[in-house]
ROLOVO-369170 format. One line per field, with one value per residue: residue number from 0; residue in one letter; x, y, z of N, C-alpha, C in turn. Coordinates in pm, 1 decimal. Layout:
BEGIN
num <- NUM ...
residu <- a ...
n.px <- X ...
n.py <- Y ...
n.pz <- Z ...
ca.px <- X ...
ca.py <- Y ...
ca.pz <- Z ...
c.px <- X ...
c.py <- Y ...
c.pz <- Z ...
! end
This chain:
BEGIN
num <- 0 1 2 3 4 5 6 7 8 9 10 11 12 13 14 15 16 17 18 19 20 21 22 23 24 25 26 27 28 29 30 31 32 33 34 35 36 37 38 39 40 41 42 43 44 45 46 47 48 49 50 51 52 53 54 55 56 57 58 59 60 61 62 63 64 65 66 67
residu <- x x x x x x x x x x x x x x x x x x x x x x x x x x x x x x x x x x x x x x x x x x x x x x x x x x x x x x x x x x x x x x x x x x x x
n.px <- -2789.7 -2924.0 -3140.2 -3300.9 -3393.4 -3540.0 -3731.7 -3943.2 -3843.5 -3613.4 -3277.0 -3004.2 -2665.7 -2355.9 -2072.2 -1820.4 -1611.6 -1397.9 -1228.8 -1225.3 -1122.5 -1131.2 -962.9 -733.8 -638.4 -392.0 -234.5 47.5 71.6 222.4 420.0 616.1 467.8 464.1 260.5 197.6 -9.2 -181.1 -398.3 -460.9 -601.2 -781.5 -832.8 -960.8 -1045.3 -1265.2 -1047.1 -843.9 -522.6 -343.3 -28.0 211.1 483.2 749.8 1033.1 1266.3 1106.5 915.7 659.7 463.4 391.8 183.8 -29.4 -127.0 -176.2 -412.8 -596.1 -703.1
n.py <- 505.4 194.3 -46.2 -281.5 -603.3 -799.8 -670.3 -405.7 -173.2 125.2 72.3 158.1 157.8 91.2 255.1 360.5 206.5 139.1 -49.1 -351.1 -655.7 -950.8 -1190.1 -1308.8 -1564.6 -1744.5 -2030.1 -2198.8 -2469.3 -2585.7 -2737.0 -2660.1 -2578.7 -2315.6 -2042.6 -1785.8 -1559.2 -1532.8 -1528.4 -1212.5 -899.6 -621.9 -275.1 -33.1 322.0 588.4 844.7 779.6 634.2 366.4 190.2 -39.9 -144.7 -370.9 -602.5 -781.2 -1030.9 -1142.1 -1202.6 -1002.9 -934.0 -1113.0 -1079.0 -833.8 -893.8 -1069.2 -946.2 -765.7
n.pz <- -118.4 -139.4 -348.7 -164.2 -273.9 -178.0 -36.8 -102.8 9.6 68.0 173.3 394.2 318.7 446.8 288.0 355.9 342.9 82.3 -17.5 134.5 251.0 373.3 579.4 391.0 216.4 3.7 -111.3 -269.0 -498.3 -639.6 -538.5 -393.9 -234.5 -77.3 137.6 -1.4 42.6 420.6 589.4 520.3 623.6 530.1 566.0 349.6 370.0 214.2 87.9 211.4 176.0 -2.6 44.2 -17.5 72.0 25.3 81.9 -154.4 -340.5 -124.0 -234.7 -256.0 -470.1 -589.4 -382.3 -440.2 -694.2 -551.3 -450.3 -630.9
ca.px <- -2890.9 -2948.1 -3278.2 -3346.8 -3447.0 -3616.6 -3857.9 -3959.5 -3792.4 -3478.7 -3219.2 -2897.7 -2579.2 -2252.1 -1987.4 -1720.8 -1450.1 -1414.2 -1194.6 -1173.2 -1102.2 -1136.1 -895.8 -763.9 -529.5 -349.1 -81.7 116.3 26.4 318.5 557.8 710.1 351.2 458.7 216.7 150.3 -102.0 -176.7 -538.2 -447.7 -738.6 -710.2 -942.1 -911.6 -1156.6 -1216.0 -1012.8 -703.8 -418.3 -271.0 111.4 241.3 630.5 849.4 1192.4 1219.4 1095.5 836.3 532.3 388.6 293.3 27.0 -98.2 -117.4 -288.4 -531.6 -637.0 -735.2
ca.py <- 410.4 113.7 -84.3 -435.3 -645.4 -887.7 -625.7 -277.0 -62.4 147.5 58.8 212.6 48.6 151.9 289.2 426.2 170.6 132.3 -182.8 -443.0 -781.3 -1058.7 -1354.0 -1376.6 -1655.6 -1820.1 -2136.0 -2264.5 -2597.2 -2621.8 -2872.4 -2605.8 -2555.8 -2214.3 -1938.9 -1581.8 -1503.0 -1656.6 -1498.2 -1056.9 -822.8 -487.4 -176.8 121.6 422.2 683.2 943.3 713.8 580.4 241.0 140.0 -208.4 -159.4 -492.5 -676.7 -831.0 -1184.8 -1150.3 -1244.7 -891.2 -913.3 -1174.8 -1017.2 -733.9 -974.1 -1127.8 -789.4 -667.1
ca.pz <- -78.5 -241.9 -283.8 -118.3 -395.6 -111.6 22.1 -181.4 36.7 69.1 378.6 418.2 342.6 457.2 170.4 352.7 288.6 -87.4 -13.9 235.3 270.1 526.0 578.2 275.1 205.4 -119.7 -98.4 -361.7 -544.9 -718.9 -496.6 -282.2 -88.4 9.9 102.0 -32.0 184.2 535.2 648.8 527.5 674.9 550.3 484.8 293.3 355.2 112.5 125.6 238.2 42.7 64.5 -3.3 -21.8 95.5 98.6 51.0 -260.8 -293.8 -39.3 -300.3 -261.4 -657.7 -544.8 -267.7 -508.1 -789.3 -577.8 -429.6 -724.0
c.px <- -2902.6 -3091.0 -3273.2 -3415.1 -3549.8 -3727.4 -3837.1 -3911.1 -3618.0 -3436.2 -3039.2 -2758.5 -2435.3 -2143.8 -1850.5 -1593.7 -1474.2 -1337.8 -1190.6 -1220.1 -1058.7 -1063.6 -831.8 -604.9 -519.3 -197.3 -90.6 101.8 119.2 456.8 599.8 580.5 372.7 341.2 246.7 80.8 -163.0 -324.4 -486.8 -593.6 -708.4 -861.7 -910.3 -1054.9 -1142.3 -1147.4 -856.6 -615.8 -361.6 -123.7 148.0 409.2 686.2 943.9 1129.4 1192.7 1020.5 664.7 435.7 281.7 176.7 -34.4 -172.0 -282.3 -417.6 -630.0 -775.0 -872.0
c.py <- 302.7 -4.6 -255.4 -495.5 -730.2 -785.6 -465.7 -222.9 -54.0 89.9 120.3 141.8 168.2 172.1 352.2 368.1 135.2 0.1 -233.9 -578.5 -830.8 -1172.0 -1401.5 -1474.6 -1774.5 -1903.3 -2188.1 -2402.9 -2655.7 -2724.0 -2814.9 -2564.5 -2407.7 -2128.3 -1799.4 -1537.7 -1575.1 -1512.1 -1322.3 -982.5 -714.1 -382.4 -58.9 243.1 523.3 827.1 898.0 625.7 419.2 200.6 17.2 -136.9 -338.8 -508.5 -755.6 -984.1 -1232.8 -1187.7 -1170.4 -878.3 -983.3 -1161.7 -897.4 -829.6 -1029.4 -1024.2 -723.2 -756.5
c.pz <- -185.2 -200.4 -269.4 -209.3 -279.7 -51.2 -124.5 -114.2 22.3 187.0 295.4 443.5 341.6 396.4 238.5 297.0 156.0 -76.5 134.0 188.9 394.5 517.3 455.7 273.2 57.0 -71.8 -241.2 -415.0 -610.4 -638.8 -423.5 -211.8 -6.4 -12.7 109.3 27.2 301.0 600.1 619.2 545.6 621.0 484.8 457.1 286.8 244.9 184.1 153.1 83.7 80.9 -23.9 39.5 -41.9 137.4 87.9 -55.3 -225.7 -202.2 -108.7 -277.9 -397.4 -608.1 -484.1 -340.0 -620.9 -718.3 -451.0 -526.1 -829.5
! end
């Protein structure tokens, strides 16, 4: 539980996923304009695992970096 700073009481907030993210998207500024991420959704509950499999050269590291 955690407490509502705007009123005195408790309310009930939902903890199951330990991560998620919404939409997330990073492009390149550097002259070649490519992006690393184009809108990624993803959620991880507890209890679950998450693996990042790719081909090399796929700009997983930054997906990775801006994850984290």
């Amino acid at each position: 539980m955690v407490k509502n700073r705007a009123k005195s009481r408790y309310k009930m907030v939902d903890i199951s996923n330990i991560i998620e993210i919404r939409d997330l998207t990073k492009t390149y500024t550097d002259g070649l304009g490519g992006k690393a991420l184009d809108g990624l959704s993803l959620k991880v509950k507890r209890g679950e695992f998450l693996s990042i499999i790719r081909p090399s050269g796929s700009h997983d590291q930054a997906k990775v970096h801006y994850c984290t």
